[in-house]
PyMOL Python script that loads the backbone (N, CA, C, O; Angstrom):
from pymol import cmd

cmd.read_pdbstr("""\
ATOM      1  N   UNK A   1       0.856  -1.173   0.000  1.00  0.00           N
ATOM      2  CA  UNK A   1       0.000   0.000   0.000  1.00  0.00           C
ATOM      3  C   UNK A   1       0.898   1.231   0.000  1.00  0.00           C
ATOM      4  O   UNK A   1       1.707   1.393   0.913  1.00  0.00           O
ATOM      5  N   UNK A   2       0.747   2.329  -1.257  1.00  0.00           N
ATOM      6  CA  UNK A   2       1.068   3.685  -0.737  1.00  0.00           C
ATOM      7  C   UNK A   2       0.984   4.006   0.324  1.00  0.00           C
ATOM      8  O   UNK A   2       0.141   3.589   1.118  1.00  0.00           O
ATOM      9  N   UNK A   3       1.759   4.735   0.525  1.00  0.00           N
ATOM     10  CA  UNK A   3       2.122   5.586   2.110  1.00  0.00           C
ATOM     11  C   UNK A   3       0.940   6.923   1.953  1.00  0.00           C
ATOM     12  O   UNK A   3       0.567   7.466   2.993  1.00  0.00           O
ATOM     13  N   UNK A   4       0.569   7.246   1.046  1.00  0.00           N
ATOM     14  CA  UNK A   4      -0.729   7.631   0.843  1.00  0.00           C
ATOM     15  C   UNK A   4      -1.873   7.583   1.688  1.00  0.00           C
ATOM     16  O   UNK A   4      -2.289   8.124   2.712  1.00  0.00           O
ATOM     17  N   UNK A   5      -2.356   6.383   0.531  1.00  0.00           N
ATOM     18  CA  UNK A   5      -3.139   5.333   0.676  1.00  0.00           C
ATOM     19  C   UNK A   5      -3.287   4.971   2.675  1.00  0.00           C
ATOM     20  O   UNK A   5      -4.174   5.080   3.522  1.00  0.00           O
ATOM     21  N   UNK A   6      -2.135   4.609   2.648  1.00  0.00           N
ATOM     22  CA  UNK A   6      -2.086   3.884   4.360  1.00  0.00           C
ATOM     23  C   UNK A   6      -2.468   4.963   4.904  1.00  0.00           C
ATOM     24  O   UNK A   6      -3.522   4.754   5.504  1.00  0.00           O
ATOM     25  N   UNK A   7      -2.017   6.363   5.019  1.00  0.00           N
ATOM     26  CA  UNK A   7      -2.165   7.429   5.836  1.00  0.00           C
ATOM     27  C   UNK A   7      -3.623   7.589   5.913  1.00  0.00           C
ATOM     28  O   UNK A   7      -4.191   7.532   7.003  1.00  0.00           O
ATOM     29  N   UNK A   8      -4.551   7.877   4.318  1.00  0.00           N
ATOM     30  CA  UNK A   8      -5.124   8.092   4.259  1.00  0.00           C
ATOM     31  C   UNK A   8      -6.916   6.775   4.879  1.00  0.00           C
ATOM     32  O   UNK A   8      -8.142   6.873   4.933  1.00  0.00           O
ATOM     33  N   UNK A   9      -6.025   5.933   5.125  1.00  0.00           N
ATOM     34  CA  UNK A   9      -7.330   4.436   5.951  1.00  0.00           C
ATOM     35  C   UNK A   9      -6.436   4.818   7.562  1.00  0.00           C
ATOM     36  O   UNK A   9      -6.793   4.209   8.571  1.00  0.00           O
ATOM     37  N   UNK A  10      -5.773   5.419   7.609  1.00  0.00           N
ATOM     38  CA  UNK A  10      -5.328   5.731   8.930  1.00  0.00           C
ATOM     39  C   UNK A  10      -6.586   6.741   9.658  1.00  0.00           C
ATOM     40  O   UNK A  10      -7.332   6.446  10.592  1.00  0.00           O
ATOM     41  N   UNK A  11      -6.527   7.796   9.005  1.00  0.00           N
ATOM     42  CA  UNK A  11      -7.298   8.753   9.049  1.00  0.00           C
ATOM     43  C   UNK A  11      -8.377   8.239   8.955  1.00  0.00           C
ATOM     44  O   UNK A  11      -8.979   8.578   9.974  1.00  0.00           O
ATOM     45  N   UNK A  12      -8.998   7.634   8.367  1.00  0.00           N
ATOM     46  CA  UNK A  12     -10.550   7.205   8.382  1.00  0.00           C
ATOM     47  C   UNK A  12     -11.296   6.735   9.344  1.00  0.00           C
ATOM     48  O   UNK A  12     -12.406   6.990   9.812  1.00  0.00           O
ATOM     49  N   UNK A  13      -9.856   5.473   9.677  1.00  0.00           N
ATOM     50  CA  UNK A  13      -9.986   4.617  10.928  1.00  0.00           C
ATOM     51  C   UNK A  13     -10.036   5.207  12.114  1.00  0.00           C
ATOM     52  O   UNK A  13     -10.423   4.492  13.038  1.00  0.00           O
ATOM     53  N   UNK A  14      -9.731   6.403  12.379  1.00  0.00           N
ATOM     54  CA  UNK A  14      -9.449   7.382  13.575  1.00  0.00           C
ATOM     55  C   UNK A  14     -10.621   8.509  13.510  1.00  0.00           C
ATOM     56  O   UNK A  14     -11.055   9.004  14.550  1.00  0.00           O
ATOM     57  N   UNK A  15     -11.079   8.866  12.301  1.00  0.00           N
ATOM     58  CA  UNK A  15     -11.947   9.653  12.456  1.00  0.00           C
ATOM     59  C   UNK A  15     -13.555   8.529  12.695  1.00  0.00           C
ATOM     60  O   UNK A  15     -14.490   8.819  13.440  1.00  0.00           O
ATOM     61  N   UNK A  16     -13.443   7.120  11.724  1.00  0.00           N
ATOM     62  CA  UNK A  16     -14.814   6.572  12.533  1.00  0.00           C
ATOM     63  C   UNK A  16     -14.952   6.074  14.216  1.00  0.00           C
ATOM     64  O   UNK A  16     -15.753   5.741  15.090  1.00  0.00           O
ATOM     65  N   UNK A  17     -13.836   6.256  13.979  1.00  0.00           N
ATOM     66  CA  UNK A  17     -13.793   5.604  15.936  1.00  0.00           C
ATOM     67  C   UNK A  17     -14.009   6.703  16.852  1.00  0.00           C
ATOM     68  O   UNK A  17     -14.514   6.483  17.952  1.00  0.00           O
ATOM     69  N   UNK A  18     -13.593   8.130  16.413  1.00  0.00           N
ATOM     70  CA  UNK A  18     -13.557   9.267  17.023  1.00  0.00           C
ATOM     71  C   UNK A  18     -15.120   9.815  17.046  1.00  0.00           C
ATOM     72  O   UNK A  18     -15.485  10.467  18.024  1.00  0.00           O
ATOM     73  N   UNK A  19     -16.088   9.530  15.904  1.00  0.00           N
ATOM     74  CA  UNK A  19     -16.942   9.812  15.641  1.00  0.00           C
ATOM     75  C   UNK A  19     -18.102   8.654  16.117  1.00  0.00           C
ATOM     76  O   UNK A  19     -19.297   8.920  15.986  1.00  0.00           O
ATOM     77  N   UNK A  20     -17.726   7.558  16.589  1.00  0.00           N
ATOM     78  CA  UNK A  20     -18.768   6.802  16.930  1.00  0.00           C
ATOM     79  C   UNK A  20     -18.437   6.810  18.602  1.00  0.00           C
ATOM     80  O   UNK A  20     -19.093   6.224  19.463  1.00  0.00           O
ATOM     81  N   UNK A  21     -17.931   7.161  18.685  1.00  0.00           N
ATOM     82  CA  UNK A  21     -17.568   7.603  20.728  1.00  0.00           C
ATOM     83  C   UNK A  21     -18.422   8.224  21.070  1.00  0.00           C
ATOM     84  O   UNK A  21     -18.777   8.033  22.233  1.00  0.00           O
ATOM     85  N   UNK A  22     -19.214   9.316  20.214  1.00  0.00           N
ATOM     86  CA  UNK A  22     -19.894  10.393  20.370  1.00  0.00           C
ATOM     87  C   UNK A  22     -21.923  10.005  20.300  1.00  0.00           C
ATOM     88  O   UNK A  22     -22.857  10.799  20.187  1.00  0.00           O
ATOM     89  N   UNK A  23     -21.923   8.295  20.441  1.00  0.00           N
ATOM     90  CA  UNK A  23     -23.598   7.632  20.626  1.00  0.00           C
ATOM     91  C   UNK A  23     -23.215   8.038  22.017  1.00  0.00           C
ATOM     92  O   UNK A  23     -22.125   7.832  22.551  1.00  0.00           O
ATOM     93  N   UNK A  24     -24.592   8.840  22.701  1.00  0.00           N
ATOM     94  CA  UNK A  24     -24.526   8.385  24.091  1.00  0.00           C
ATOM     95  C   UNK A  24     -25.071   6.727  24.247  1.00  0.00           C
ATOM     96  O   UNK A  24     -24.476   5.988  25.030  1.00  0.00           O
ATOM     97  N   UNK A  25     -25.715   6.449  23.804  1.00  0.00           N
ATOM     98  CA  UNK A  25     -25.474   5.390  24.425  1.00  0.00           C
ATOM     99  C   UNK A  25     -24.710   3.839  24.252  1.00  0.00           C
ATOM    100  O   UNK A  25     -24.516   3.258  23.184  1.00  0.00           O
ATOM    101  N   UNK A  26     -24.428   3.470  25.307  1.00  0.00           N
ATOM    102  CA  UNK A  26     -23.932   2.671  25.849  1.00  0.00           C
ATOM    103  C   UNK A  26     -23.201   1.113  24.784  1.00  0.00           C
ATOM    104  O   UNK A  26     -22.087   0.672  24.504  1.00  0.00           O
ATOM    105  N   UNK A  27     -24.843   0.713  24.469  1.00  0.00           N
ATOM    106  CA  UNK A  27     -24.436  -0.220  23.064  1.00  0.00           C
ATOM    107  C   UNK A  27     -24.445   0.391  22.142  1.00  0.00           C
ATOM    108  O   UNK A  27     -24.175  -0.454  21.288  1.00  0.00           O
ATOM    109  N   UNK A  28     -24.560   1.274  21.662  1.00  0.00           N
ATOM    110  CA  UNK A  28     -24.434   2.107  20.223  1.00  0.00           C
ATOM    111  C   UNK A  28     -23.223   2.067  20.175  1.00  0.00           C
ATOM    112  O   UNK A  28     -22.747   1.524  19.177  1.00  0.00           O
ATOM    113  N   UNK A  29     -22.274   2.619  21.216  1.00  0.00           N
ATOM    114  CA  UNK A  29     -21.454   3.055  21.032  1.00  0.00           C
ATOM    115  C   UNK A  29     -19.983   2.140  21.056  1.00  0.00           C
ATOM    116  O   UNK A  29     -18.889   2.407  20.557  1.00  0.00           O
ATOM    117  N   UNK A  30     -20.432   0.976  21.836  1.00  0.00           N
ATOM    118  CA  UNK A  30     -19.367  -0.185  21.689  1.00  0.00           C
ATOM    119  C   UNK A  30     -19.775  -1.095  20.892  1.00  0.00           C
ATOM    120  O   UNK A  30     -18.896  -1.941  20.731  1.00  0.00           O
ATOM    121  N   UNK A  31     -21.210  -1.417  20.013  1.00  0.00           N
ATOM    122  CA  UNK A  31     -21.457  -1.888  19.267  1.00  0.00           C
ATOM    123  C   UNK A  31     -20.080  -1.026  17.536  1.00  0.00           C
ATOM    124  O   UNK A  31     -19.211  -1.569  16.854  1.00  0.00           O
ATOM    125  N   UNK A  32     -20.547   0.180  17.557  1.00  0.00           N
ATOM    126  CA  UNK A  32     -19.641   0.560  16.472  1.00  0.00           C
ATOM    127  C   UNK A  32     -18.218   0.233  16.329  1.00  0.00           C
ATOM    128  O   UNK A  32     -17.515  -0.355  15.508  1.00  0.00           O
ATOM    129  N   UNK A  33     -18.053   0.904  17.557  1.00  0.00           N
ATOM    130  CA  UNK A  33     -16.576   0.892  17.579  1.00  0.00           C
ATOM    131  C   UNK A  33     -15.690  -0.938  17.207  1.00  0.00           C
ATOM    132  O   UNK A  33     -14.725  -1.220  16.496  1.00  0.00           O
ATOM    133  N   UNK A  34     -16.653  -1.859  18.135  1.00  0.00           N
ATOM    134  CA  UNK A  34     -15.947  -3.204  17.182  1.00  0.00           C
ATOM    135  C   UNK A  34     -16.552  -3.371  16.153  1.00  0.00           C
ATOM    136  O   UNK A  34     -16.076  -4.379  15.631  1.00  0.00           O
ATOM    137  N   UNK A  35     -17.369  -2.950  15.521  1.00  0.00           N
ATOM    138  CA  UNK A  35     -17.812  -3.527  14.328  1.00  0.00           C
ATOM    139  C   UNK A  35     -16.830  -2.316  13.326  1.00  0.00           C
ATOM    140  O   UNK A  35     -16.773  -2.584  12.126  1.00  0.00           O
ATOM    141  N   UNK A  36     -16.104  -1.063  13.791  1.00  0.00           N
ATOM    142  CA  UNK A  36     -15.340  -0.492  12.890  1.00  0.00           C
ATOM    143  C   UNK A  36     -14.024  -1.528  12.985  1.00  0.00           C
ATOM    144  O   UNK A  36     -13.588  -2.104  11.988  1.00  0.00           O
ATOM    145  N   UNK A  37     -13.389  -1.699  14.481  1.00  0.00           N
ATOM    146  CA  UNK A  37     -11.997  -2.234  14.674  1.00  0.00           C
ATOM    147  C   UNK A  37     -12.523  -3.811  13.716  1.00  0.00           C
ATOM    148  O   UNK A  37     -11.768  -4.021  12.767  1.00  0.00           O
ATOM    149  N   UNK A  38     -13.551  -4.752  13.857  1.00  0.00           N
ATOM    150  CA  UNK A  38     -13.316  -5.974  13.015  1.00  0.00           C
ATOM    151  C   UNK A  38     -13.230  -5.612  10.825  1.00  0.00           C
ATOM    152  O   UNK A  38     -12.509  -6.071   9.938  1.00  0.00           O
ATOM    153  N   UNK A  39     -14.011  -4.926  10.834  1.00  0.00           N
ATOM    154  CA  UNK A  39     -13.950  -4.678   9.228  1.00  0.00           C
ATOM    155  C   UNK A  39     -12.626  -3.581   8.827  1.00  0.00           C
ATOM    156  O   UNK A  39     -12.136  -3.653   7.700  1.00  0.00           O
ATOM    157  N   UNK A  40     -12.223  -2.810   9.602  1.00  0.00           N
ATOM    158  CA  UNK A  40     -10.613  -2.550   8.977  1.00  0.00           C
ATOM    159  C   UNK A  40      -9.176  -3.995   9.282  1.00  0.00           C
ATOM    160  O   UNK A  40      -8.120  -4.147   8.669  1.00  0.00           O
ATOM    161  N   UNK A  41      -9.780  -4.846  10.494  1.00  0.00           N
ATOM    162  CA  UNK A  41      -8.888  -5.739  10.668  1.00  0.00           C
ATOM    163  C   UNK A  41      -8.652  -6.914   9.516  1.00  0.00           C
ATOM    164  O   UNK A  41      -7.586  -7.275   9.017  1.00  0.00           O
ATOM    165  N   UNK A  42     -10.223  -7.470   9.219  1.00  0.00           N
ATOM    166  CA  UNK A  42     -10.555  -8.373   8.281  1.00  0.00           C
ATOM    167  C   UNK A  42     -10.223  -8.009   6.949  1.00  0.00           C
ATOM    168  O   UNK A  42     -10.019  -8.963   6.199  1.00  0.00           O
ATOM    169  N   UNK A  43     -10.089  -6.567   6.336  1.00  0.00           N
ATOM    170  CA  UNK A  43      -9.250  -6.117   5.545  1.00  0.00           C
ATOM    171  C   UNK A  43      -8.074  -5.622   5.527  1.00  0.00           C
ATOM    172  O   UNK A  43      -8.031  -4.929   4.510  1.00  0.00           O
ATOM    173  N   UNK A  44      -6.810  -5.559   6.214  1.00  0.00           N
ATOM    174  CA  UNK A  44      -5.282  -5.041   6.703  1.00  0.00           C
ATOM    175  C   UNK A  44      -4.773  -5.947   5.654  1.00  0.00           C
ATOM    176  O   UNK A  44      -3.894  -5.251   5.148  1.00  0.00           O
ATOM    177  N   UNK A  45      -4.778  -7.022   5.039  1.00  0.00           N
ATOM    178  CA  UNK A  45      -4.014  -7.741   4.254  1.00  0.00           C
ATOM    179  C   UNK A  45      -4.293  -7.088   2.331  1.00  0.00           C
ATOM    180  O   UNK A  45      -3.649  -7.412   1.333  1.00  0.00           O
ATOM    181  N   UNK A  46      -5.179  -6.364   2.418  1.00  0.00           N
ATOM    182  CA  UNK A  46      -5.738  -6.293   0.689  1.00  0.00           C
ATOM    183  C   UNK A  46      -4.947  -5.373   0.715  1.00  0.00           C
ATOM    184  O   UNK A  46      -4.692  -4.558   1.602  1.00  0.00           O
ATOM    185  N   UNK A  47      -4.388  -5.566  -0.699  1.00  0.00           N
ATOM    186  CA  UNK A  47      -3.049  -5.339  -1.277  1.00  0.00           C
ATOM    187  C   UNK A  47      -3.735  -4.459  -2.713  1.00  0.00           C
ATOM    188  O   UNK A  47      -3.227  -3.461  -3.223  1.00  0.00           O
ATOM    189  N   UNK A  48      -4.618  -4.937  -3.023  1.00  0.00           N
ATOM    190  CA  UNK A  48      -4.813  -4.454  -5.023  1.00  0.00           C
ATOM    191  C   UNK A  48      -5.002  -3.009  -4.303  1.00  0.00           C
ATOM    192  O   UNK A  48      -5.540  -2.620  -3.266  1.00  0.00           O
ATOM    193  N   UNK A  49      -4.165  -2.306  -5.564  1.00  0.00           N
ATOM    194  CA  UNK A  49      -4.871  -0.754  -5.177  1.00  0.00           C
ATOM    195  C   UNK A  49      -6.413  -0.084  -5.312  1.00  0.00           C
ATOM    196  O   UNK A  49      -6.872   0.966  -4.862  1.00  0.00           O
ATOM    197  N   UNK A  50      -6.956  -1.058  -6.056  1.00  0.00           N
ATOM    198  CA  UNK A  50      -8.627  -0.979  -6.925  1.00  0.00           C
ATOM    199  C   UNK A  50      -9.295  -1.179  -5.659  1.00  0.00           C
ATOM    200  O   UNK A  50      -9.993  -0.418  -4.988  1.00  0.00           O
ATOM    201  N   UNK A  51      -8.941  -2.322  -5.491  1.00  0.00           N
ATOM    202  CA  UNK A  51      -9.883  -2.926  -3.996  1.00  0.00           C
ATOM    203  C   UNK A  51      -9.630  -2.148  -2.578  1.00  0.00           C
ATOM    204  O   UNK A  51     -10.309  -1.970  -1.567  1.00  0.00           O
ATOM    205  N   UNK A  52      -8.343  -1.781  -2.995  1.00  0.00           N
ATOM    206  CA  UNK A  52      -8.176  -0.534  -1.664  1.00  0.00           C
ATOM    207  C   UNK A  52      -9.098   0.661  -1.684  1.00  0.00           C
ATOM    208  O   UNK A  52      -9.653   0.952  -0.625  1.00  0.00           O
ATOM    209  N   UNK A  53      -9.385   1.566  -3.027  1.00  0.00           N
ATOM    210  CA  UNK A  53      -9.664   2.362  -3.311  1.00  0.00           C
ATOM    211  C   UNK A  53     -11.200   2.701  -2.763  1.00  0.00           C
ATOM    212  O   UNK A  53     -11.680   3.585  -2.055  1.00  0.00           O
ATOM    213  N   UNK A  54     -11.914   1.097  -3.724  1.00  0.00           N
ATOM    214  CA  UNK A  54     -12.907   0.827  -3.654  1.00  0.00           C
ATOM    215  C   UNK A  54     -13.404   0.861  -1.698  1.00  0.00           C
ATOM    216  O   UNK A  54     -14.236   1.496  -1.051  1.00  0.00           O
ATOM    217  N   UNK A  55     -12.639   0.093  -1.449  1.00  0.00           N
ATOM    218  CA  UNK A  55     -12.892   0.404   0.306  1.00  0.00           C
ATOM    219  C   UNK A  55     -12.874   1.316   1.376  1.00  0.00           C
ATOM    220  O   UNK A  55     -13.457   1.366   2.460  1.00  0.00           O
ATOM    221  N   UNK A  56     -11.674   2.354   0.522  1.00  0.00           N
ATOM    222  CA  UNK A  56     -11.680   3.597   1.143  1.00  0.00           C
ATOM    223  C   UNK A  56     -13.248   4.515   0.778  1.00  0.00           C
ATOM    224  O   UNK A  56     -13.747   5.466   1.380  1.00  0.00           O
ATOM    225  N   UNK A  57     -13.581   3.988  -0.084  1.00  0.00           N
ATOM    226  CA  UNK A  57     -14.962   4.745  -0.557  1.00  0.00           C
ATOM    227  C   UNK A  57     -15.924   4.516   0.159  1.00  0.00           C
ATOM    228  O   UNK A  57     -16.569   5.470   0.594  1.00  0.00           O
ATOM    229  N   UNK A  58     -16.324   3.048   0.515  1.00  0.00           N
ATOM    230  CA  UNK A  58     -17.590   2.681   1.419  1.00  0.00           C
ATOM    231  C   UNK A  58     -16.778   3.527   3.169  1.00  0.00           C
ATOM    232  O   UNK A  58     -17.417   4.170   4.001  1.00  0.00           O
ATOM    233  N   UNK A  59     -15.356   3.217   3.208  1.00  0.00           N
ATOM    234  CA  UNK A  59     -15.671   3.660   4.781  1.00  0.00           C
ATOM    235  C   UNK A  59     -15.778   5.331   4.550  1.00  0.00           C
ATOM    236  O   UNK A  59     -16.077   5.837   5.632  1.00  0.00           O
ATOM    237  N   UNK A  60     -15.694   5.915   3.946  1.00  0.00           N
ATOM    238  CA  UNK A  60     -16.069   7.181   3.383  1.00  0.00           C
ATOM    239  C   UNK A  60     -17.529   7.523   3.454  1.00  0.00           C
ATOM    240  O   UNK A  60     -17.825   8.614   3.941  1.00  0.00           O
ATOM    241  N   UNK A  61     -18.389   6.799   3.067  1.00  0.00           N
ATOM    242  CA  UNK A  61     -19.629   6.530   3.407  1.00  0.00           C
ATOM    243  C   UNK A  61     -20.484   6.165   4.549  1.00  0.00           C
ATOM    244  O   UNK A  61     -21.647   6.501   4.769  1.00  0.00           O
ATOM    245  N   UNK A  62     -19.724   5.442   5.209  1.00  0.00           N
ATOM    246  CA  UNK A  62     -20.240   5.040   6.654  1.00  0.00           C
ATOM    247  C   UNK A  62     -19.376   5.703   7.266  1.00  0.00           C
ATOM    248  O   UNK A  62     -19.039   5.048   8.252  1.00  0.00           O
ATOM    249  N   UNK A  63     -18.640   6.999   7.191  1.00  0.00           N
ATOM    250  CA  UNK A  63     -18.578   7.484   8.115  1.00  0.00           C
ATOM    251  C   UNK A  63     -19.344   8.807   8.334  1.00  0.00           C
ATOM    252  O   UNK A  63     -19.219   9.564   9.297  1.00  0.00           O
ATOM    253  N   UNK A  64     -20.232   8.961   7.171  1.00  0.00           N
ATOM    254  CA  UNK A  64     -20.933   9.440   7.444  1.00  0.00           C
ATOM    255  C   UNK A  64     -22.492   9.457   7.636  1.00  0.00           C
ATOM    256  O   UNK A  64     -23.360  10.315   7.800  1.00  0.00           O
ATOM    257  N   UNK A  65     -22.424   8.113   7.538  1.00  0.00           N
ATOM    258  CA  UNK A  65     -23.496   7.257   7.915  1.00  0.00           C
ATOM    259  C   UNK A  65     -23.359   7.476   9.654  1.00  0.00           C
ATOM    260  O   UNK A  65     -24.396   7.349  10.304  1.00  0.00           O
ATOM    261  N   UNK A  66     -22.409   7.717  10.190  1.00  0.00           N
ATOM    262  CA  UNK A  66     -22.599   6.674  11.734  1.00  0.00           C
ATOM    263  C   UNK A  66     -22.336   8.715  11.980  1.00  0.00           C
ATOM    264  O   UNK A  66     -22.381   9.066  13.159  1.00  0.00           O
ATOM    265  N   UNK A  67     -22.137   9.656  11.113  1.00  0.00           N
ATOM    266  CA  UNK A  67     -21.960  11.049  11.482  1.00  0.00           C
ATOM    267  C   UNK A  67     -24.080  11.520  11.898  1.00  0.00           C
ATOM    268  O   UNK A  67     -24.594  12.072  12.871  1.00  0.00           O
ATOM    269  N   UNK A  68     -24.583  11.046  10.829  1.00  0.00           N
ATOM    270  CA  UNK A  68     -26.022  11.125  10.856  1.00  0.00           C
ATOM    271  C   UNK A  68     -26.631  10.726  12.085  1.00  0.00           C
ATOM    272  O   UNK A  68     -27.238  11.434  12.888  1.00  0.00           O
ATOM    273  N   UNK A  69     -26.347   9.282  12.136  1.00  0.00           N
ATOM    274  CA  UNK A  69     -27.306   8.536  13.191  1.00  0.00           C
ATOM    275  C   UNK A  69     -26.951   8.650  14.346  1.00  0.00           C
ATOM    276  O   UNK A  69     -27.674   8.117  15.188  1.00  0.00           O
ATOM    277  N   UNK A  70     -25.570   9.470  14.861  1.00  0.00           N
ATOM    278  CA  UNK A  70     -25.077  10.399  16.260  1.00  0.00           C
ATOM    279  C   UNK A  70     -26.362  11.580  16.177  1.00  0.00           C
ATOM    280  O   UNK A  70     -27.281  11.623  16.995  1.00  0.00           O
ATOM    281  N   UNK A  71     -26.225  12.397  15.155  1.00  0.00           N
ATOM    282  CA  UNK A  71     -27.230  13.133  15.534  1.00  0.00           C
ATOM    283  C   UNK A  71     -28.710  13.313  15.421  1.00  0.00           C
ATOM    284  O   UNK A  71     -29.490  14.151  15.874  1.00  0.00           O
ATOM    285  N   UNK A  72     -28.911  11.711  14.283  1.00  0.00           N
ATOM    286  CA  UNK A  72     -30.165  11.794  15.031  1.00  0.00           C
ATOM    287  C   UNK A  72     -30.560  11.108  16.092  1.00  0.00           C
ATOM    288  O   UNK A  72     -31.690  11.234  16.562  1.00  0.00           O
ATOM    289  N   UNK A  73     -29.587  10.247  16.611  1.00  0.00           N
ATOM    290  CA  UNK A  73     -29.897   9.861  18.183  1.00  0.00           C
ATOM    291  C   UNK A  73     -29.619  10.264  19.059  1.00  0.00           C
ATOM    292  O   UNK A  73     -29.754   9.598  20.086  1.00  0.00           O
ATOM    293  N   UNK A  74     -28.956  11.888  19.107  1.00  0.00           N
ATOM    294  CA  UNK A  74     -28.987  12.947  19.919  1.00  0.00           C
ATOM    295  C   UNK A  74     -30.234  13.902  19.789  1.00  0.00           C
ATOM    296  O   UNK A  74     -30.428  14.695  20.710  1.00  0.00           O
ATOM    297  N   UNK A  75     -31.089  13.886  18.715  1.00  0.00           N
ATOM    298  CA  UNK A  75     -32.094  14.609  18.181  1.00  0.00           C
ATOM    299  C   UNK A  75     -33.265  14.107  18.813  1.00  0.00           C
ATOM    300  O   UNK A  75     -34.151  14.901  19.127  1.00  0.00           O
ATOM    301  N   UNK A  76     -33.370  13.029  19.015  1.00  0.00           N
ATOM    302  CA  UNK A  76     -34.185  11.497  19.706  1.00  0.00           C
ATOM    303  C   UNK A  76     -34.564  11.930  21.063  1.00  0.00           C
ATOM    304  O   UNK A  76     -35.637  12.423  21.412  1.00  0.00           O
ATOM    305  N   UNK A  77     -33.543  11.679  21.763  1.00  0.00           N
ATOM    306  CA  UNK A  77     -32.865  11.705  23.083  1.00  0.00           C
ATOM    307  C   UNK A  77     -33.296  12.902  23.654  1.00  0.00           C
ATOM    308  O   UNK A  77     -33.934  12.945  24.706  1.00  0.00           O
ATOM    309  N   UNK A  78     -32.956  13.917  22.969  1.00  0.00           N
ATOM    310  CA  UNK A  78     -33.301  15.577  23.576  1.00  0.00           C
ATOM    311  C   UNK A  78     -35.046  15.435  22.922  1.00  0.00           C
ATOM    312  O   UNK A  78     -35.383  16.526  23.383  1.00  0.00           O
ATOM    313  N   UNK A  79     -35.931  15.089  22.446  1.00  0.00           N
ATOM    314  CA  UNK A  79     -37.183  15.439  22.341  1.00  0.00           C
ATOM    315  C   UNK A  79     -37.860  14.579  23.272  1.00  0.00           C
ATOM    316  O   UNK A  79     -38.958  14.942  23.693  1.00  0.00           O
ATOM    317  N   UNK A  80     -37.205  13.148  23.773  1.00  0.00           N
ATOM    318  CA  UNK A  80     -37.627  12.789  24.794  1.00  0.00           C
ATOM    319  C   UNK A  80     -37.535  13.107  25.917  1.00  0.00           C
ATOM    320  O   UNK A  80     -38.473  12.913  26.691  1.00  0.00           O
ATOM    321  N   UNK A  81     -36.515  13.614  26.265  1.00  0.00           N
ATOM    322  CA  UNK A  81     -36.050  14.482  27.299  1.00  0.00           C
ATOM    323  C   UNK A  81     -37.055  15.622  27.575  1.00  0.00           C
ATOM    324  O   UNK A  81     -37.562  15.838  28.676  1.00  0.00           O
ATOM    325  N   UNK A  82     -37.261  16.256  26.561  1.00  0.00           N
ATOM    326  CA  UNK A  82     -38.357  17.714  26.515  1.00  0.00           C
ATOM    327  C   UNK A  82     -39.616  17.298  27.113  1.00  0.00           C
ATOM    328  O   UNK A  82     -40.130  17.786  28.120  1.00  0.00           O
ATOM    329  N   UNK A  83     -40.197  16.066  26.179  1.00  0.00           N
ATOM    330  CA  UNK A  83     -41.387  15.459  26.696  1.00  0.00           C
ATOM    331  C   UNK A  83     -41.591  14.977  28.381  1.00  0.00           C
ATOM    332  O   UNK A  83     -42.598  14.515  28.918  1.00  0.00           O
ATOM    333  N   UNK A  84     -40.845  15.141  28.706  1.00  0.00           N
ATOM    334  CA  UNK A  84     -40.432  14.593  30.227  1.00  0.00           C
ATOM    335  C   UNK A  84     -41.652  12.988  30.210  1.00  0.00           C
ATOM    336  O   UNK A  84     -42.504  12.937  31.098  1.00  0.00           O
ATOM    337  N   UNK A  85     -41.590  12.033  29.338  1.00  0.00           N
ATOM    338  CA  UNK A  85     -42.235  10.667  29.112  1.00  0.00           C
ATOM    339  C   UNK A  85     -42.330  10.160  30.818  1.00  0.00           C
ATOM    340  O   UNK A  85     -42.810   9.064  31.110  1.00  0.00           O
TER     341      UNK A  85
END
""", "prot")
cmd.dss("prot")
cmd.show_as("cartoon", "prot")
cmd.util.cbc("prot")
cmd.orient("prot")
């Protein structure tokens, strides 16, 4: 892998982990975080640059997938809160 390349799934890997810390809750939030640490682990060996590329794209995507569903399960959370349920 380019030194690029590596830097750049470095960064990804650090910004989805940094960004899924931020579920308050409890299983949200250790649910992500191994399901980020097993799918960059299960891929550390892919070598083609295509298939690298291609992968840097989906975690590109889910990271802003898991950027959304922080705030709308902070969005959640505070209207239940308001409601005093």
């Amino acid at each position: 892998m380019a030194a690029s390349s590596r830097a750049q799934v470095l960064d990804l890997y650090r910004a989805m982990l940094r960004e899924s810390k931020h579920f308050s809750a409890y299983n949200y939030r250790t649910y992500a975080v191994r399901r980020i640490r097993d799918a960059f682990r299960e891929n550390k060996n892919v070598k083609d640059p295509v298939e690298i590329q291609a992968l840097v794209n989906k975690a590109k995507r889910d990271l802003e997938i898991i950027r959304r569903q922080v705030r709308w399960f902070d969005d959640v959370l505070s209207f239940i809160k308001s409601c005093k349920l």
